[in-house]
VEXSELO-879099 format. One record per residue (C-alpha): residue number from 0; residue in three letters; x, y, z. Coordinates in steps of 0.05 Angstrom, whole numbers, plus 5000, padded with zeros to 4 digits. Each point is the difference from the previous one (the first is absolute). Example, Ala and Ser with C-alpha at 12.3 -4.5 7.8 and 13.67 -1.06 7.14 Angstrom:
<sites>
<0; "ALA"; <5246; 4910; 5156>>;
<1; "SER"; <5027; 5069; 4987>>;
</sites>
This chain:
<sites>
<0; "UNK"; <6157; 9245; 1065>>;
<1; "UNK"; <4954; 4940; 4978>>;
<2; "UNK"; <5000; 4960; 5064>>;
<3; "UNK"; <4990; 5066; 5038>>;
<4; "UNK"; <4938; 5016; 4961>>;
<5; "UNK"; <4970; 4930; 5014>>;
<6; "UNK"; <5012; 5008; 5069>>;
<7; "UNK"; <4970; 5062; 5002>>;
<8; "UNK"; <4939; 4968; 4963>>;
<9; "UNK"; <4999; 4936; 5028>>;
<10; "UNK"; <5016; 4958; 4945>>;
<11; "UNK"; <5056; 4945; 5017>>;
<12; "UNK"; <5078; 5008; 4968>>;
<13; "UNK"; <5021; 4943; 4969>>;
<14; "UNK"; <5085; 4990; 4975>>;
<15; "UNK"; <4992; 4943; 4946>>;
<16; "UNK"; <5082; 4984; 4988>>;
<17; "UNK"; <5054; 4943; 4978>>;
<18; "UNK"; <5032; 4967; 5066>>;
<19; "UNK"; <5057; 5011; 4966>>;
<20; "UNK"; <4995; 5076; 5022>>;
<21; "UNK"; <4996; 4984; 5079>>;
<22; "UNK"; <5071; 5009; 5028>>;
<23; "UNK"; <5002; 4961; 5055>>;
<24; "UNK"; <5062; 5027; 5040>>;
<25; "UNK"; <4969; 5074; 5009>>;
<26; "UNK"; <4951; 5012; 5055>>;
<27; "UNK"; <4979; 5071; 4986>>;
<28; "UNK"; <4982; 5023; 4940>>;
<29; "UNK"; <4994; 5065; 5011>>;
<30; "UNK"; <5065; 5020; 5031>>;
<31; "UNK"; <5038; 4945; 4962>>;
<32; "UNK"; <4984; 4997; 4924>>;
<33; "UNK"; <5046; 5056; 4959>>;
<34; "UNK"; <4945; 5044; 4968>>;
<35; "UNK"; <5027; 5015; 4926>>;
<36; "UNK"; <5014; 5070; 4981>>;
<37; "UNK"; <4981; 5025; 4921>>;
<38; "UNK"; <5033; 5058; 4967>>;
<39; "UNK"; <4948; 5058; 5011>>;
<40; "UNK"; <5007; 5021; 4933>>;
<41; "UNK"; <4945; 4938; 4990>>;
<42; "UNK"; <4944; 5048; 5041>>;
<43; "UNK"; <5017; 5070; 4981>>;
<44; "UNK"; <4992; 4989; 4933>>;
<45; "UNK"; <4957; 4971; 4945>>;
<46; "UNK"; <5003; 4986; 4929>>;
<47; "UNK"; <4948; 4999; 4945>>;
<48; "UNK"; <4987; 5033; 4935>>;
<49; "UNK"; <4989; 5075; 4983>>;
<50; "UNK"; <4942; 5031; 4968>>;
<51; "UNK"; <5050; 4991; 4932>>;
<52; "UNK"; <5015; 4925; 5017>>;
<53; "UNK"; <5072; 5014; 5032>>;
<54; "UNK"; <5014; 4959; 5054>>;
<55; "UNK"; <5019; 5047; 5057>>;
<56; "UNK"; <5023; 4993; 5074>>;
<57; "UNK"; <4964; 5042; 5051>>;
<58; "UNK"; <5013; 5022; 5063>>;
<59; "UNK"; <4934; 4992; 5047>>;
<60; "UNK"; <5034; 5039; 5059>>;
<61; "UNK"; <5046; 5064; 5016>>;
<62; "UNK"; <5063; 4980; 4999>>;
<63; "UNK"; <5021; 5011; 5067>>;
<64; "UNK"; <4947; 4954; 5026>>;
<65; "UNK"; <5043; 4932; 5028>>;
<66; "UNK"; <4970; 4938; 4984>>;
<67; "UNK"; <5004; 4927; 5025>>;
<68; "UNK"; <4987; 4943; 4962>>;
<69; "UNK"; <4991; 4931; 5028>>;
<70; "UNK"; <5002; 4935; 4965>>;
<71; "UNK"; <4941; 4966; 5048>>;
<72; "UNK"; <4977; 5003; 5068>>;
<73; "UNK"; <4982; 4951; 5060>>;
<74; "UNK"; <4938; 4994; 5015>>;
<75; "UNK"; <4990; 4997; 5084>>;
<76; "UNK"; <4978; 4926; 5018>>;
<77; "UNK"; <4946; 5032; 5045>>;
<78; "UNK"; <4966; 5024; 4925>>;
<79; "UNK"; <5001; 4927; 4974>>;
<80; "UNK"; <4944; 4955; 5009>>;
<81; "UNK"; <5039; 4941; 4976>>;
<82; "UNK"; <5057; 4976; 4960>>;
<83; "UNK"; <4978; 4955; 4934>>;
<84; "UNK"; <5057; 4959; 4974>>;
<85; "UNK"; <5002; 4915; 4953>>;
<86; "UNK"; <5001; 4980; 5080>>;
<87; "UNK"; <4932; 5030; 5001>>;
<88; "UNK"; <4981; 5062; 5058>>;
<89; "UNK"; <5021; 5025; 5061>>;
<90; "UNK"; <5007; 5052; 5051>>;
<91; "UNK"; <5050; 5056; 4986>>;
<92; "UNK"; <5039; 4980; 5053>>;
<93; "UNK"; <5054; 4965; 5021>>;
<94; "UNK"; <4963; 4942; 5029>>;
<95; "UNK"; <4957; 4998; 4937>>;
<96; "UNK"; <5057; 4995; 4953>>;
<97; "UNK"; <5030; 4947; 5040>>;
<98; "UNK"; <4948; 4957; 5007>>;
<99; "UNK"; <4989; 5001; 4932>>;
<100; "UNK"; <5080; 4988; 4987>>;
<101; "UNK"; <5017; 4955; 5066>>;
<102; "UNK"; <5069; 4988; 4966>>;
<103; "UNK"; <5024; 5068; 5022>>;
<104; "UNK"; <4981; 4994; 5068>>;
<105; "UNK"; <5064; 5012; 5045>>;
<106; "UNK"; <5008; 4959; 5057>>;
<107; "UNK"; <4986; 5022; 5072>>;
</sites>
């Protein structure tokens, strides 16, 4: 949602991020990293204190209503202005990354 607001007002998206995190054998993103599931539980209810300072557990939805909960979500390369890693910035592409980690290049 963040890097689709700042292209909608022109500001530039920046991903500041450890190297470590770049996985070097997967080419799409999108299609390829496994998108973690939570229990639903975690956004149909809430917790905090009643007016007599129980803690309670509410629900914030009908019951029926289904729910999904994910852990994260990728962010589109198109939204990113650049990628900001120790190895300093690049593109948020493959080219970028690469020529910012030439080790990984595969050969032709």
């Amino acid at each position: 949602m963040k890097a689709l607001a700042a292209r909608d007002n022109h500001v530039p998206f920046y991903v500041a991020l450890p190297s470590s995190t770049f996985d070097f054998e997967m080419n799409d993103g999108l299609r390829q990293i496994p998108i973690e599931e939570r229990d639903e539980h975690e956004v149909r209810f809430v917790s905090g204190k009643t007016a007599d300072g129980l803690l309670a557990e509410v629900r914030v939805c009908p019951e029926q209503t289904p729910a999904k909960n994910y852990g994260f979500d990728v962010t589109p390369a198109r939204l990113i202005t650049g990628l900001i890693c120790e190895r300093g910035i690049c593109e948020a592409t493959e080219r970028g990354i690469l020529d910012l980690f030439p080790e990984h290049r595969r050969p032709a």
